[in-house]
C-alpha positions as CSV (number, residue, x, y, z in Angstrom):
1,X,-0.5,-13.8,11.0
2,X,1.2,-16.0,8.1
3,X,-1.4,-15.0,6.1
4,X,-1.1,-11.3,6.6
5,X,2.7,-11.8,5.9
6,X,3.3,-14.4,3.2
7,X,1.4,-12.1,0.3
8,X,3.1,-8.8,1.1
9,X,6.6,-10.7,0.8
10,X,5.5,-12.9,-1.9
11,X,3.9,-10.8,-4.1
12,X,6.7,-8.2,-5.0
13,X,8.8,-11.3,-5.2
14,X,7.0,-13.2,-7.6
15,X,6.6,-10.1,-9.9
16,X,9.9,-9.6,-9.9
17,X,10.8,-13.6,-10.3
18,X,8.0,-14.7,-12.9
19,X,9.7,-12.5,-15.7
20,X,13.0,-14.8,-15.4
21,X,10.6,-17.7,-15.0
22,X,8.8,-17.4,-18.1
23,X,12.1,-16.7,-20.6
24,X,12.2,-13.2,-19.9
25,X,9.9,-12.0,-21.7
26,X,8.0,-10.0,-19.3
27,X,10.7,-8.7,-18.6
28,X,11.6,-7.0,-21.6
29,X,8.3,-5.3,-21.3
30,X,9.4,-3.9,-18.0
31,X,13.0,-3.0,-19.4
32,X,11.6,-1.3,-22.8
33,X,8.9,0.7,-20.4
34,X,12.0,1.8,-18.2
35,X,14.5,3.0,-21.1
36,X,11.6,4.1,-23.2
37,X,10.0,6.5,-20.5
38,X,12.1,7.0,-17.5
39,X,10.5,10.4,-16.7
40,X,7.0,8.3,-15.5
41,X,8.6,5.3,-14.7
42,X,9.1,6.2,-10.9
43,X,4.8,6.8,-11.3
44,X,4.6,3.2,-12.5
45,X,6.0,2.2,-9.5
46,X,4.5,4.1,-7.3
47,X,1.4,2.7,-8.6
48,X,2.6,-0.6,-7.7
49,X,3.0,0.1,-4.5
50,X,0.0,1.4,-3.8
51,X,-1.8,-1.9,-5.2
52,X,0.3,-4.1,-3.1
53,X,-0.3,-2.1,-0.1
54,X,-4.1,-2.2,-0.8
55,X,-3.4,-6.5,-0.6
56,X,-2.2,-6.1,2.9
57,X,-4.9,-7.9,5.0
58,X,-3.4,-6.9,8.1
59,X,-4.6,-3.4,8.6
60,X,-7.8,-3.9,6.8
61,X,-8.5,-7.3,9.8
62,X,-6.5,-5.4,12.5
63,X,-9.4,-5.7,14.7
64,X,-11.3,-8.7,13.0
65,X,-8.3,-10.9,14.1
66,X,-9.0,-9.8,17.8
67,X,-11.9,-12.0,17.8
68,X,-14.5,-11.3,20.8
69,X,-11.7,-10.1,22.9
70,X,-11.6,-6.3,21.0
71,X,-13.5,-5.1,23.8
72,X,-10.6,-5.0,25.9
73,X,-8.7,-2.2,23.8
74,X,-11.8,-0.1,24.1
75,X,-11.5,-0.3,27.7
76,X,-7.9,-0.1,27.7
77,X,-6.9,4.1,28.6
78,X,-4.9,4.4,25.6
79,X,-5.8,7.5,23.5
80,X,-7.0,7.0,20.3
81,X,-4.7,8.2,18.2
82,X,-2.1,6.1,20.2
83,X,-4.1,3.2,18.8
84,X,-4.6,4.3,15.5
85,X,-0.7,5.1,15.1
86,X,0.1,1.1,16.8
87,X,-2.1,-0.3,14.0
88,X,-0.3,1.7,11.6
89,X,2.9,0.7,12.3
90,X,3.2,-3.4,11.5
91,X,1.5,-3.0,8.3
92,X,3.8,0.2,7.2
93,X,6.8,-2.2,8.0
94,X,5.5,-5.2,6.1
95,X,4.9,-2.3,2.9
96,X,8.4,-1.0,3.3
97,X,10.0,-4.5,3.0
98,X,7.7,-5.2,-0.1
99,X,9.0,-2.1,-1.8
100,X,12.8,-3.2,-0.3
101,X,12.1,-6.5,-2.3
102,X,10.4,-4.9,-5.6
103,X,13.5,-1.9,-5.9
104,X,16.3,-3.6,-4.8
105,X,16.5,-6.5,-7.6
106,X,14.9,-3.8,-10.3
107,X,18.3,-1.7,-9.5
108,X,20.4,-4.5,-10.6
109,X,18.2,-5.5,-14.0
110,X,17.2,-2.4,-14.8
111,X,20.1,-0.1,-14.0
112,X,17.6,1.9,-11.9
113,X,18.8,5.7,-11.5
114,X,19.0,6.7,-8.2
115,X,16.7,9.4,-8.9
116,X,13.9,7.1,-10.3
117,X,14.5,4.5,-7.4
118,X,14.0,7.2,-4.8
119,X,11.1,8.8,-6.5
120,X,9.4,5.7,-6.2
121,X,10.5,4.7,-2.9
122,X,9.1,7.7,-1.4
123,X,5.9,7.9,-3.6
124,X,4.8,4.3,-2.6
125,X,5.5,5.3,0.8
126,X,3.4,8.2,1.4
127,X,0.7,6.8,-1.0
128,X,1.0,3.4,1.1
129,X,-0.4,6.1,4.5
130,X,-4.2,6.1,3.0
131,X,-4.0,2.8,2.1
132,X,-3.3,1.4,5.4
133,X,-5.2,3.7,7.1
134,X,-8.4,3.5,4.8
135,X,-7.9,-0.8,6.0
136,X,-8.2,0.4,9.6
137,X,-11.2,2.1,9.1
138,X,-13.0,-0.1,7.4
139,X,-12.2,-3.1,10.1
140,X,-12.9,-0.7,12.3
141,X,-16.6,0.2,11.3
142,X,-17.3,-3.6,10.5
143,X,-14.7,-6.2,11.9
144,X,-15.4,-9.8,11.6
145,X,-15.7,-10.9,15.3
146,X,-17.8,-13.7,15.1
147,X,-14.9,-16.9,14.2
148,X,-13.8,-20.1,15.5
149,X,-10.5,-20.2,13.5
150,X,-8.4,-17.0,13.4
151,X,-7.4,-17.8,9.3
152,X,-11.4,-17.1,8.9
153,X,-10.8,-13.3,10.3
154,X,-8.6,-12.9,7.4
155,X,-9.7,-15.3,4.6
156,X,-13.3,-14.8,4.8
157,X,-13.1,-10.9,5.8
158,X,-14.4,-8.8,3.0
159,X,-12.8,-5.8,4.1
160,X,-9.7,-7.2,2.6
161,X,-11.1,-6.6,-0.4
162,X,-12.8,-3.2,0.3
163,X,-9.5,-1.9,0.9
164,X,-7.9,-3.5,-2.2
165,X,-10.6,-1.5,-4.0
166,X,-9.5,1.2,-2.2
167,X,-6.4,0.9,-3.1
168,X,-7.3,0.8,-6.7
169,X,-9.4,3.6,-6.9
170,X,-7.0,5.8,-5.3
171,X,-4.2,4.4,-7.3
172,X,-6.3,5.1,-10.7
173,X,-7.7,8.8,-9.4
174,X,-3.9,10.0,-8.8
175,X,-2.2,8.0,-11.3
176,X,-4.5,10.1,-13.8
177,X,-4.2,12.9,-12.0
178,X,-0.6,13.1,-12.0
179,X,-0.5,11.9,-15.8
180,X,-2.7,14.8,-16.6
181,X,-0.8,17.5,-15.2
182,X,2.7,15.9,-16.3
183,X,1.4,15.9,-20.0
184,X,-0.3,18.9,-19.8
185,X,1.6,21.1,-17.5
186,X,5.1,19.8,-17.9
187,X,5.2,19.0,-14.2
188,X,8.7,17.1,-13.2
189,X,8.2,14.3,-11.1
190,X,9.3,15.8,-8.1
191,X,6.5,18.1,-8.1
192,X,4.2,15.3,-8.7
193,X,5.9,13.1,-6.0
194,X,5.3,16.0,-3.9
195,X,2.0,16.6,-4.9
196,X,0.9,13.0,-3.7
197,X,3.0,13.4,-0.5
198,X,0.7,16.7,0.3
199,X,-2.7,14.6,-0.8
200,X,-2.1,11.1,1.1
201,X,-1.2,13.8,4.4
202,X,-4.6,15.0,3.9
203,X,-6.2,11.5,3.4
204,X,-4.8,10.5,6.2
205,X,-5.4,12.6,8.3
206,X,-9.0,12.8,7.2
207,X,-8.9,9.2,8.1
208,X,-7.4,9.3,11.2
209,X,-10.4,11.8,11.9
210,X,-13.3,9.4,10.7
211,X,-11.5,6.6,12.9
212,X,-11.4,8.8,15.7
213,X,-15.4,9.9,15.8
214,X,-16.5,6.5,15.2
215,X,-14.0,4.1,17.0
């Protein structure tokens, strides 16, 4: 579970930490992106977000790390969407602490607006709802049962990396998407942040269906 943990809590934190590690320089990137476009700064978070929820192993080995004991949940009478909801819920706490850790020190350097952090906060949180549930598809259709050490279920799991390029392609279709209609049709960020609230319901819920028919 270490495993699962460590990079979610890690990684927001070393991007935030390297910058002051390395002279700053980084950082100055980050601070001239912020004061130079503010108005798509929030979406450059939001991208973030969505990337580091895509490096979550834990949804996408939620039933890898069960080992040859997973029959028992599908003997268990919990409905399915019970299950699906369960598996959702550690993996949506671990991506809310990693945004908690990337905002909260970018509020103090940055001087973010509350505008921009909320924006982002709620983007990377809706957009994070695919993600996760795209990880607990994929382990669902083909977990990794077969292991005599449970780090294997996680470390040697390529699912972790089918969500991550997931994640990725997800990120890149609305990121463009978004970009598009902000250049193009003068759409303010709220409108895009709810645009990509109303797709990632609709991902997920097309997920949640998938799961559902083949789990």
């Amino acid at each position: 579970m270490f495993n699962c943990v460590s990079i979610v809590v890690i990684l927001p934190v070393l991007m935030v930490a390297i910058p002051f590690i390395n002279g700053g320089g980084e950082l100055d990137v980050f601070v001239d992106l912020y004061q130079n476009f503010k108005d798509l700064f929030a979406l450059v978070l939001v991208g973030i977000f969505v990337f580091v929820a895509g490096t979550n192993p834990t949804q996408s080995t939620t039933v890898s790390r069960e080992g040859k004991a997973s029959w028992i949940n599908k003997v268990i009478p919990v409905a399915k969407r019970d299950f699906f909801i369960g598996r959702m819920v550690f993996p949506m706490i671990l991506q809310i602490s990693a945004m908690v850790f990337f905002i909260v020190p970018l509020i103090f350097i940055l001087k973010l607006e509350a505008s921009t952090a909320l924006f982002a906060f709620t983007g990377g949180l809706a957009g994070s709802f695919p993600v996760i549930g795209f990880g607990i598809l994929i382990d669902t259709l083909r977990p990794k049962l077969d292991w005599d050490d449970p780090q294997k279920a996680v470390k040697q799991n390529l699912n972790v990396l089918f969500n991550m390029l997931g994640a990725m392609i997800f990120g890149v279709v609305m990121g463009f998407i978004m970009l598009f209609l902000f250049n193009t049709a003068g759409l303010a960020i709220a409108y895009l942040i709810a645009m990509l609230i109303a797709a990632s319901i609709l991902l997920t819920f097309l997920i949640y269906n998938l799961y559902s028919r083949f789990n």
